[in-house]
FIFIZA-359088 format. One record per residue: residue number from 0; residue in three letters; x, z, y of N, C-alpha, C in turn. Coordinates in Angstrom, 1 decimal, m for minus. Atoms other than C-alpha are relative to their C-alpha. Layout:
N
> NUM / ala / X / Z / Y / X / Z / Y / X / Z / Y .
...
# end
This chain:
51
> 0 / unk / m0.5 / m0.4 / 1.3 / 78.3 / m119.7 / 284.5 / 0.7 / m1.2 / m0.6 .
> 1 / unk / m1.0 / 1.4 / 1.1 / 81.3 / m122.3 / 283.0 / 0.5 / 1.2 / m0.8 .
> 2 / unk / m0.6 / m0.8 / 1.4 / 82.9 / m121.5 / 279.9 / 1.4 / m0.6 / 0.3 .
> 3 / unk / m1.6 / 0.0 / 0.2 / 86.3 / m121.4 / 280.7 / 0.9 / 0.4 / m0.4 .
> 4 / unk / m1.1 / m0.6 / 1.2 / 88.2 / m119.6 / 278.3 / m0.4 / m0.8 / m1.0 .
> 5 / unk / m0.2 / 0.7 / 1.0 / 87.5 / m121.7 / 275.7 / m1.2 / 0.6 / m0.9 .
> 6 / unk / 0.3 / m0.7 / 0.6 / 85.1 / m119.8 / 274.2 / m2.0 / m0.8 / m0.4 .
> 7 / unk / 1.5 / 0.8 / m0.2 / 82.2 / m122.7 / 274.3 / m0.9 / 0.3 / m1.7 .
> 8 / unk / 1.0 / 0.1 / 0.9 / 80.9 / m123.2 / 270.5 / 0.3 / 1.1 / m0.5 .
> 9 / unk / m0.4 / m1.2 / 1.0 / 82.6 / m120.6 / 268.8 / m1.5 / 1.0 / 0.1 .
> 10 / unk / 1.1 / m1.4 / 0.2 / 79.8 / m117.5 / 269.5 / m1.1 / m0.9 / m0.5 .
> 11 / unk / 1.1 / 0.8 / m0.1 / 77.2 / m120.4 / 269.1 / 0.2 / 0.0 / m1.9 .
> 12 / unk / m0.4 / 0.2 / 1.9 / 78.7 / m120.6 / 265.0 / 0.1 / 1.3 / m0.7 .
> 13 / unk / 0.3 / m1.0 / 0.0 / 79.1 / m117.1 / 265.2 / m1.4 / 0.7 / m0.5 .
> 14 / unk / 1.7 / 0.5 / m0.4 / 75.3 / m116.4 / 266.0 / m0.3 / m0.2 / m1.2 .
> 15 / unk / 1.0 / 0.0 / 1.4 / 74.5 / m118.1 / 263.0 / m0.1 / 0.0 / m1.4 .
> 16 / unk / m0.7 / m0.8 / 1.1 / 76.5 / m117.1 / 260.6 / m0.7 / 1.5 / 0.1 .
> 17 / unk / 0.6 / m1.0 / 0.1 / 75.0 / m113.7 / 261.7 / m1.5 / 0.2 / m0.4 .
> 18 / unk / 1.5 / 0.2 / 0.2 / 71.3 / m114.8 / 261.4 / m0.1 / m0.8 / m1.5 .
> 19 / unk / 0.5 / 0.2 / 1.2 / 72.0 / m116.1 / 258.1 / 0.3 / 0.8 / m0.7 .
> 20 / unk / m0.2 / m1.0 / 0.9 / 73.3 / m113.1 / 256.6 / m1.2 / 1.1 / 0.5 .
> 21 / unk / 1.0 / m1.4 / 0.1 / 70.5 / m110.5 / 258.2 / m1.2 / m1.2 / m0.8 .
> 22 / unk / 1.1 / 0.7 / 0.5 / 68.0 / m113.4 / 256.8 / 0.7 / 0.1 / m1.5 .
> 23 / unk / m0.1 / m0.3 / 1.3 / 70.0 / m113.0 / 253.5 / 0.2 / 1.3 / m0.3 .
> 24 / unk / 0.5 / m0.9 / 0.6 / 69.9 / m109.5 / 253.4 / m1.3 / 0.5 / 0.1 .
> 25 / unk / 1.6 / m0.3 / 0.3 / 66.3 / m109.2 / 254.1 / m0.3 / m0.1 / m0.7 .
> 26 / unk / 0.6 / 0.3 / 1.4 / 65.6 / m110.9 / 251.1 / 0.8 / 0.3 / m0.9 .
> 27 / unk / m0.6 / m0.7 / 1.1 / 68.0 / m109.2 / 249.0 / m0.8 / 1.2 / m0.1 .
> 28 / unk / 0.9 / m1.2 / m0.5 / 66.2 / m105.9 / 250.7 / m1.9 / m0.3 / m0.8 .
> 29 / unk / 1.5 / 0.6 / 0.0 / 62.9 / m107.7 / 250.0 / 0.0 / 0.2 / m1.6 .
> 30 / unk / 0.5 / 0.1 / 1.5 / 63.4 / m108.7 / 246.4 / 0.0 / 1.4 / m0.6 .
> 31 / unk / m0.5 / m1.4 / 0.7 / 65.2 / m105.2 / 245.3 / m1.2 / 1.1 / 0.3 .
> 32 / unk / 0.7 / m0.7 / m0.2 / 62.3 / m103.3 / 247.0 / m1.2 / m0.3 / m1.3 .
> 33 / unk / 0.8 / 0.6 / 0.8 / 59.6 / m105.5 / 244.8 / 0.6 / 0.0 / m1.4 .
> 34 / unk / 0.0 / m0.1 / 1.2 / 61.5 / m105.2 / 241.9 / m0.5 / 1.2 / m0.6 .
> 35 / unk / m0.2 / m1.4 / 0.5 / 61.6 / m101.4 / 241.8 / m1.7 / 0.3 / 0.1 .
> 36 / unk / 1.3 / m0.3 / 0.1 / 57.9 / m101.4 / 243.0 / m0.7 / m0.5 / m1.2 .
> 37 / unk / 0.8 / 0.4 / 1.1 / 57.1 / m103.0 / 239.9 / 0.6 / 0.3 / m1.1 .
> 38 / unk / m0.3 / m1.5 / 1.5 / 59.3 / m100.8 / 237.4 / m1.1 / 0.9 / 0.3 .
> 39 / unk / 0.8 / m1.7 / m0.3 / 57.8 / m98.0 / 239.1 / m1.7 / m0.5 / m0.1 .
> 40 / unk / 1.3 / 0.3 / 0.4 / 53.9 / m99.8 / 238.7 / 0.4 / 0.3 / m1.7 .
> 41 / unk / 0.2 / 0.3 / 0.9 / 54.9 / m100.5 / 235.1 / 0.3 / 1.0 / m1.0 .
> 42 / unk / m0.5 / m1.7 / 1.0 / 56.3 / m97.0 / 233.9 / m1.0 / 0.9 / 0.5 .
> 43 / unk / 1.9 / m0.8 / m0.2 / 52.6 / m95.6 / 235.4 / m0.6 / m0.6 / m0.8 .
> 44 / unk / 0.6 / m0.2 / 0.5 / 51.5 / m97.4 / 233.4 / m1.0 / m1.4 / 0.1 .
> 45 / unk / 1.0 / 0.4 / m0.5 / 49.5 / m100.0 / 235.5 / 0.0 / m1.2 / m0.4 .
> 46 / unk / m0.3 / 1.3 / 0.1 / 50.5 / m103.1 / 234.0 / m0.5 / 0.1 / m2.0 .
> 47 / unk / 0.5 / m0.2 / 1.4 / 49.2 / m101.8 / 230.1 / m1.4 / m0.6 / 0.0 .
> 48 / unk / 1.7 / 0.2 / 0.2 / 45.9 / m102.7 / 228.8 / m0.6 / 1.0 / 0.0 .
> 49 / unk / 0.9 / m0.9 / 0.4 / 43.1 / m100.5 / 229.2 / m1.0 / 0.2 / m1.3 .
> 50 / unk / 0.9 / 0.1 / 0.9 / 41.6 / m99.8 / 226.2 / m0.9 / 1.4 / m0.4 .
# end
Protein backbone atom coordinates (compact mmCIF):
# COMPACT_ATOMS: atom_id res chain seq x y z
CA UNK A 1 0.00 0.00 0.00
CA UNK A 2 2.07 3.52 -1.17
CA UNK A 3 0.28 6.59 -1.33
CA UNK A 4 0.91 7.70 -4.63
CA UNK A 5 -1.47 10.10 -5.68
CA UNK A 6 -0.63 12.53 -3.32
CA UNK A 7 -3.30 11.90 -1.16
CA UNK A 8 -0.92 11.17 2.08
CA UNK A 9 -2.09 13.68 4.95
CA UNK A 10 -4.92 15.24 3.54
CA UNK A 11 -7.81 12.29 4.68
CA UNK A 12 -5.61 12.12 7.90
CA UNK A 13 -6.86 16.20 8.49
CA UNK A 14 -9.93 15.29 7.12
CA UNK A 15 -10.71 12.49 9.73
CA UNK A 16 -10.32 14.94 12.24
CA UNK A 17 -11.98 17.63 11.35
CA UNK A 18 -14.86 15.05 11.09
CA UNK A 19 -14.35 13.67 14.71
CA UNK A 20 -14.45 17.05 15.92
CA UNK A 21 -17.58 18.11 14.65
CA UNK A 22 -19.65 14.54 15.55
CA UNK A 23 -17.79 15.23 19.17
CA UNK A 24 -19.30 18.84 18.79
CA UNK A 25 -22.52 17.79 17.87
CA UNK A 26 -22.86 15.33 20.50
CA UNK A 27 -22.63 17.88 22.98
CA UNK A 28 -24.67 20.30 21.37
CA UNK A 29 -27.27 17.06 21.10
CA UNK A 30 -26.29 16.41 24.80
CA UNK A 31 -26.66 19.88 26.29
CA UNK A 32 -30.08 20.71 24.17
CA UNK A 33 -31.49 17.33 25.30
CA UNK A 34 -30.66 18.32 29.30
CA UNK A 35 -31.90 21.60 28.80
CA UNK A 36 -35.43 20.56 27.69
CA UNK A 37 -35.33 17.65 30.27
CA UNK A 38 -35.11 20.23 32.78
CA UNK A 39 -37.94 22.76 31.37
CA UNK A 40 -39.96 19.83 31.08
CA UNK A 41 -38.89 18.68 35.08
CA UNK A 42 -39.61 22.28 36.03
CA UNK A 43 -43.05 22.92 34.38
CA UNK A 44 -44.17 19.49 36.44
CA UNK A 45 -43.46 20.96 38.80
CA UNK A 46 -40.43 19.07 40.29
CA UNK A 47 -38.15 21.62 40.99
CA UNK A 48 -40.99 23.73 43.53
CA UNK A 49 -41.07 23.37 47.07
CA UNK A 50 -43.17 20.88 48.63
CA UNK A 51 -45.14 22.38 51.10
Amino acid sequence: MTDEDGSGPAPRRASAWMILAVVAAALLVCCCSAAVGLLISWSAGLFHAAS
